[in-house]
C-alpha positions as MATLAB code, in Angstrom:
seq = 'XXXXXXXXXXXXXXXXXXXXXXXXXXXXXXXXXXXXXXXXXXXXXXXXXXXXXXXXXXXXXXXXXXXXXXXXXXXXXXXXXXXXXXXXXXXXXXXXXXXXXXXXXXXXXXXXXXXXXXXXXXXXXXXXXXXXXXXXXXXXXXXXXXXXXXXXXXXXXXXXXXXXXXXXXXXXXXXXXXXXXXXXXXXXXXXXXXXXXXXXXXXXXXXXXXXXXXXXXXXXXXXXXXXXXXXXXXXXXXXXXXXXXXXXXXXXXXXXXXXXXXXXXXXXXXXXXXXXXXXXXXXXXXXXXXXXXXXXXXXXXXXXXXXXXXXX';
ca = [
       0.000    0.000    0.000;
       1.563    3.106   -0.923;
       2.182    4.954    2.544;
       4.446    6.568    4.212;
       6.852    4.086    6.088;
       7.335    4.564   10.212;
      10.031    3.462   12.522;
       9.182    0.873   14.586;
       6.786    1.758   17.743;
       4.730    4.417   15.963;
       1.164    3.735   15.919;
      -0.302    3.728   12.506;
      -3.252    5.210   11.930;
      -3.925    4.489    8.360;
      -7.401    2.856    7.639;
      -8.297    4.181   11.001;
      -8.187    7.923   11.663;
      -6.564    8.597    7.786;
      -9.422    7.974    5.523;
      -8.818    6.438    1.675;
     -10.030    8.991   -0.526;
     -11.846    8.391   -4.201;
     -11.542   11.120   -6.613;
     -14.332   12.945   -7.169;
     -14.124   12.237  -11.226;
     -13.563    9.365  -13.244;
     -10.119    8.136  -15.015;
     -11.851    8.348  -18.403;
     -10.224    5.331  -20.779;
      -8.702    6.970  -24.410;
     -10.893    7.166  -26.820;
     -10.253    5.986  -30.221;
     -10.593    9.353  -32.945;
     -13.414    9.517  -34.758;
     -13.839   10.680  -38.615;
     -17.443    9.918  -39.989;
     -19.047   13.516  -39.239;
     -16.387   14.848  -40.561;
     -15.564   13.175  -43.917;
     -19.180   12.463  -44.349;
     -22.399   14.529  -46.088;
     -25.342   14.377  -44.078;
     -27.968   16.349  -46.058;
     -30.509   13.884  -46.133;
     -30.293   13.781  -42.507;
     -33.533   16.169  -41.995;
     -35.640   14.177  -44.385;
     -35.189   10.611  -42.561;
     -35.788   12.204  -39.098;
     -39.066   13.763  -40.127;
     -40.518   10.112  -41.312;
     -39.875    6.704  -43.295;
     -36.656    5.082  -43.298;
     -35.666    5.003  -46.755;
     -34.137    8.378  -49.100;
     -34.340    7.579  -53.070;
     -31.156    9.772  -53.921;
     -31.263   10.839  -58.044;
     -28.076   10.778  -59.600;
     -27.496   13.825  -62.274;
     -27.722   11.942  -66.101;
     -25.268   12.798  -68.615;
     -25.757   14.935  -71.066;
     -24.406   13.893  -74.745;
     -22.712   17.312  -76.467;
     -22.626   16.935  -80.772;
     -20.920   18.365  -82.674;
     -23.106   20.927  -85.000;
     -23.297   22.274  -88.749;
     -25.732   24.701  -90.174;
     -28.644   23.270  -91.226;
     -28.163   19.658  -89.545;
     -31.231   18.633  -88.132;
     -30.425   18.026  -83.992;
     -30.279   15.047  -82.081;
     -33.255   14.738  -79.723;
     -32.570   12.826  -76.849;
     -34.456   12.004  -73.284;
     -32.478   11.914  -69.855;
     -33.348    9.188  -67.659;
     -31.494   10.012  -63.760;
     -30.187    6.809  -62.223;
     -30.892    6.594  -58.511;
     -29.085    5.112  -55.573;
     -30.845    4.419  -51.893;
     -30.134    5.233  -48.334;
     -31.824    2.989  -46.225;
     -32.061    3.586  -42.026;
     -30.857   -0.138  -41.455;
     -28.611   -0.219  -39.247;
     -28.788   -0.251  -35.051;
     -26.363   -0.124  -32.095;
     -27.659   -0.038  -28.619;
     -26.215   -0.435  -24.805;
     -27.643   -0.982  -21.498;
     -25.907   -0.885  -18.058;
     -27.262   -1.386  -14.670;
     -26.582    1.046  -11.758;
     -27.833   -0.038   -8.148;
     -29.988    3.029   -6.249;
     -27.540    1.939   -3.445;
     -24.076    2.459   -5.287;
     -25.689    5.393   -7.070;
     -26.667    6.619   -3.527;
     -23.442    6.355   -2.145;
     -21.144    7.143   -5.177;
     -19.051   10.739   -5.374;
     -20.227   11.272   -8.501;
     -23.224   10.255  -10.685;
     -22.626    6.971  -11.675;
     -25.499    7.311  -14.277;
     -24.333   10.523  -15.790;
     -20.926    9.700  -15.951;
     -21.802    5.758  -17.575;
     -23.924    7.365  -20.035;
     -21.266    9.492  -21.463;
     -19.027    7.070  -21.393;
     -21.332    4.636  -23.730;
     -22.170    7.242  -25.587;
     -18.431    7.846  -26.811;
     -17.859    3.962  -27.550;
     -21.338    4.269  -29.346;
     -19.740    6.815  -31.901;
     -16.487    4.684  -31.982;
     -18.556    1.961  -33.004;
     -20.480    3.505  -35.626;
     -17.003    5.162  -37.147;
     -15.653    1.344  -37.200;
     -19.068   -0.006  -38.780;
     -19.091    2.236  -41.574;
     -14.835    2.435  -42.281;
     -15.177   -1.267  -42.754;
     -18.174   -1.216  -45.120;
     -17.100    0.977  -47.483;
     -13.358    0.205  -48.578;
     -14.429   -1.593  -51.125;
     -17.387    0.183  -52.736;
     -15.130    2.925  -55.259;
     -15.774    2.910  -58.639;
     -12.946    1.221  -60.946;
     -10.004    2.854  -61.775;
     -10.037    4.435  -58.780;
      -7.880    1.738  -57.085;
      -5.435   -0.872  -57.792;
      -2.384   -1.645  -59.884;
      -3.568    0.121  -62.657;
      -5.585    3.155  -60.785;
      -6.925    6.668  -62.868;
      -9.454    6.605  -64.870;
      -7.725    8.452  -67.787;
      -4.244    7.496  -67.558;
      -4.305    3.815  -66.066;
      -0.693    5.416  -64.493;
      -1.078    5.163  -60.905;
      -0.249    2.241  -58.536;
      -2.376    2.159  -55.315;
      -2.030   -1.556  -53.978;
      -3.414   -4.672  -54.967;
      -4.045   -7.711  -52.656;
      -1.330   -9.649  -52.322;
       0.710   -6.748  -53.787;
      -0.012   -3.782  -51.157;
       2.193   -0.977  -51.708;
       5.266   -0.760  -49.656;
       5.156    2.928  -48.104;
       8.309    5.020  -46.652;
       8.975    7.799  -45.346;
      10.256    8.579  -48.795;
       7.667    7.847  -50.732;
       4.491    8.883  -48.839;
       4.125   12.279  -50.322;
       4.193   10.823  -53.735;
       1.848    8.267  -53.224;
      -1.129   11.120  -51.742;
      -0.539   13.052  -55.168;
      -1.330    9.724  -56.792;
      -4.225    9.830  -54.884;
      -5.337   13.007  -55.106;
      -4.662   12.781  -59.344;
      -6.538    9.664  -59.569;
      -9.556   12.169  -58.103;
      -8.968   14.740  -60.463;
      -8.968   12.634  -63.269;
     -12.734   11.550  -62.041;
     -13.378   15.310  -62.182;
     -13.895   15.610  -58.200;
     -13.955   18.792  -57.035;
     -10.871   19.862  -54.570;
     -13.003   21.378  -52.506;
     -14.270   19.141  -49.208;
     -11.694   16.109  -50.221;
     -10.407   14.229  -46.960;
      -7.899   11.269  -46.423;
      -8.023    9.119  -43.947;
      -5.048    6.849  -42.665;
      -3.361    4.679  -39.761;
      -1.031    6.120  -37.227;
       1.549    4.177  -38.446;
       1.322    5.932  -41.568;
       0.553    9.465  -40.370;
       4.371    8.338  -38.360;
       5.777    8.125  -41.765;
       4.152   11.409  -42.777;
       6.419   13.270  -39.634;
       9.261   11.940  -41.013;
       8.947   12.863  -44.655;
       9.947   16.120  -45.877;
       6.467   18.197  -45.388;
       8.765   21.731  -45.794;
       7.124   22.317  -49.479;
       4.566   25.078  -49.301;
       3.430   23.602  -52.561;
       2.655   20.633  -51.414;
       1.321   21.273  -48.032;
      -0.193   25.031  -48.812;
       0.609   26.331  -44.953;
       4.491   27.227  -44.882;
       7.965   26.046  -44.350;
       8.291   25.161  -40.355;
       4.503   22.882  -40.161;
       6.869   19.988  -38.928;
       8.583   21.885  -36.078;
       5.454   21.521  -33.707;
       5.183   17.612  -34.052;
       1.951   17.947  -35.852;
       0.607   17.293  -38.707;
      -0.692   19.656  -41.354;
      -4.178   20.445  -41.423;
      -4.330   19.051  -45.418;
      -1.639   17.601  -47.576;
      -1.632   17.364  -51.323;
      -6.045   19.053  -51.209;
      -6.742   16.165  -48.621;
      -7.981   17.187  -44.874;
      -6.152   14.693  -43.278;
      -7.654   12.286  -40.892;
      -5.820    9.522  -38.488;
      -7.752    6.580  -37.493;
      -7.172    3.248  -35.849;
     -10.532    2.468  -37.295;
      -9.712    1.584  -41.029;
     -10.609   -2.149  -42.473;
      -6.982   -4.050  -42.286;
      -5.718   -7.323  -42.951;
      -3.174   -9.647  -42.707;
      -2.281  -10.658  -46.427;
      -2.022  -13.958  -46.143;
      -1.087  -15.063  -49.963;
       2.083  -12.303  -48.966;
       5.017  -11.895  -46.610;
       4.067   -8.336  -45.459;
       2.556   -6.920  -42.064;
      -0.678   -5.788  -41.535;
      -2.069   -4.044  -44.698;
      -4.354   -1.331  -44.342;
      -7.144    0.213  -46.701;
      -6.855    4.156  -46.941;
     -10.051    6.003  -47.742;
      -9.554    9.066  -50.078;
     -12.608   10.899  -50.547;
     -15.038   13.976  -51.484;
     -17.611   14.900  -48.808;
     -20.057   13.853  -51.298;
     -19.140   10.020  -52.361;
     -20.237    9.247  -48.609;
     -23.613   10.161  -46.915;
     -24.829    9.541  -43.050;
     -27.752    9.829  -41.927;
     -29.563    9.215  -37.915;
     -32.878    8.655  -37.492;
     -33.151    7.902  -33.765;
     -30.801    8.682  -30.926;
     -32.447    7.868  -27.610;
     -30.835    7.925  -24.019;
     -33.284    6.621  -21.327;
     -33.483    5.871  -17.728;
     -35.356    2.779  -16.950;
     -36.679    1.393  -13.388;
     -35.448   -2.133  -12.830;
     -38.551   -3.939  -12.012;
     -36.832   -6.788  -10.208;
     -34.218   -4.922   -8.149;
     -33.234   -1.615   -6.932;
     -31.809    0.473   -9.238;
     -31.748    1.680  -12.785;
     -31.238    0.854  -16.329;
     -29.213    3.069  -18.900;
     -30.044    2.736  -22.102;
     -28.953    3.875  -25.394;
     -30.102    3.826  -28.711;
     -28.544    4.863  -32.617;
     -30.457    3.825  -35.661;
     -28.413    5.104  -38.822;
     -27.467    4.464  -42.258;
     -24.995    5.406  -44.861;
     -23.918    4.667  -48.087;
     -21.606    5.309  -51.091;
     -23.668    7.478  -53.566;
     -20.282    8.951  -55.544;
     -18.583    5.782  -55.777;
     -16.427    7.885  -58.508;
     -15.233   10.247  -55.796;
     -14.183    7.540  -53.879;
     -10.069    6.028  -54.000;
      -8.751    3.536  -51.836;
      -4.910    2.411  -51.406;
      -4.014   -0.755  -49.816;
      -0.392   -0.376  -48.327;
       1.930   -1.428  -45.450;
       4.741    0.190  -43.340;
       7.816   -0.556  -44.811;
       9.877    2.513  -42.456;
];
């Protein structure tokens, strides 16, 4: 026990007249970061809260540009918009008991301070459901061996052939990124990245002292930080992203970086309930917690994904 020590012959008085004292908040455990509101659109958010559960989303049709001479008679045509759907599907809940006694005799509200705390692994939750349901859902070209939809130039990973990342090589490998975007005509405007820590590590150690790349200045890596955005990208680190362990390959953990524009990726919540609930077969109370949500990949287009390891 970690008291003072006594020469032999003094009374002790700890546990006795020298009480044990409990801080008066809690130790709150780390929480993991959190990207979704950020890197998401949630627009549609006020039409699923008023009613239904489902948002038919129409997709702007093409329009087909001829070329003209005087006198040619013009080419009618009708546009038909494609559509995608956002359904409210998805659910994550909690509930936690707290006795009247412990509640009673606690320094602090144990039902305040348990609600927050679900509440925070609620969102982590939700960030991990939707990281991991959507690293797959870009449009081609827009990953791979063989990534941009013009050139066919860029190399972004392949399974079983992830991209070996450096400190050296990094930099280059976000302006791949961000080219195979602009050759998909998404706007640079409200583009994000998220990626690993171990990769953001890499990121510190690369040579971030080009204005023109980063757009702040010459001393952002003095602080320890990073930049705010790199290469048009806000840049977002997550332990949340989909990884693997290639199996078919000798490499580490392999990890799926989500490039995007706000508008490949919409949220939505329907219902977001905290209650309070009498236990009817002991003293005491139930918290629980409800999130009903969906989401889904309308711009697959503005959507690139790079599957890469640490190499150091």
């Amino acid at each position: 026990m970690g008291v003072v020590g006594r020469a032999a012959g003094i009374a002790d008085y700890h546990g006795y007249f020298i009480p044990e004292l409990w801080a008066p908040k809690m130790l709150w455990g780390f929480e993991k970061r959190t990207v979704l509101e950020a890197i998401a659109s949630t627009e549609y958010e006020g039409m699923i809260k008023k009613q239904g559960d489902t948002v038919h989303i129409n997709i702007e049709p093409t329009v087909t540009i001829n070329d003209y001479v005087k006198g040619q008679k013009l080419v009618r045509e009708s546009l038909t918009p494609s559509k995608v759907t956002l359904e409210i599907d998805t659910a994550k809940s909690y509930s936690i008991h707290v006795d009247d006694i412990d509640e009673a005799q606690a320094n602090l509200s144990l039902i305040d301070t348990f609600a927050e705390s679900a509440g925070k692994r609620l969102k982590e939750k939700i960030d991990y459901t939707v990281l991991h349901a959507i690293y797959n859902d870009e449009a081609t070209y827009n990953s791979g061996a063989t990534a941009g939809y013009d050139s066919r130039a860029f190399n972004l990973g392949v399974s079983t052939i992830p991209l070996a990342l450096t400190e050296n090589n990094i930099l280059d490998k976000l302006a791949d990124i961000a080219t195979v975007l602009d050759e998909r005509d998404v706007p640079e405007e409200g583009r994000s990245i998220v990626l690993p820590p171990v990769f953001c590590n890499l990121l510190l150690k690369s040579d971030l002292k080009d204005a023109s790349f980063s757009g702040t200045g010459p001393t952002i890596t003095l602080n320890g930080k990073l930049p705010k955005q790199l290469a048009g990208f806000d840049v977002y680190r997550s332990r949340q992203l989909y990884s693997v362990a290639d199996g078919t390959s000798p490499y580490p953990t392999c990890f799926y970086c989500i490039a995007l524009h706000k508008s490949a990726l919409t949220f939505a919540s329907q219902l977001v309930e905290t209650r309070a609930v009498v236990a009817n077969d002991t003293f005491g109370n139930y918290i629980d917690g409800l999130h009903v949500f969906g989401y889904k990949v309308v711009r697959s287009e503005a959507l690139a994904i790079m599957y890469a390891y640490y190499a150091g």
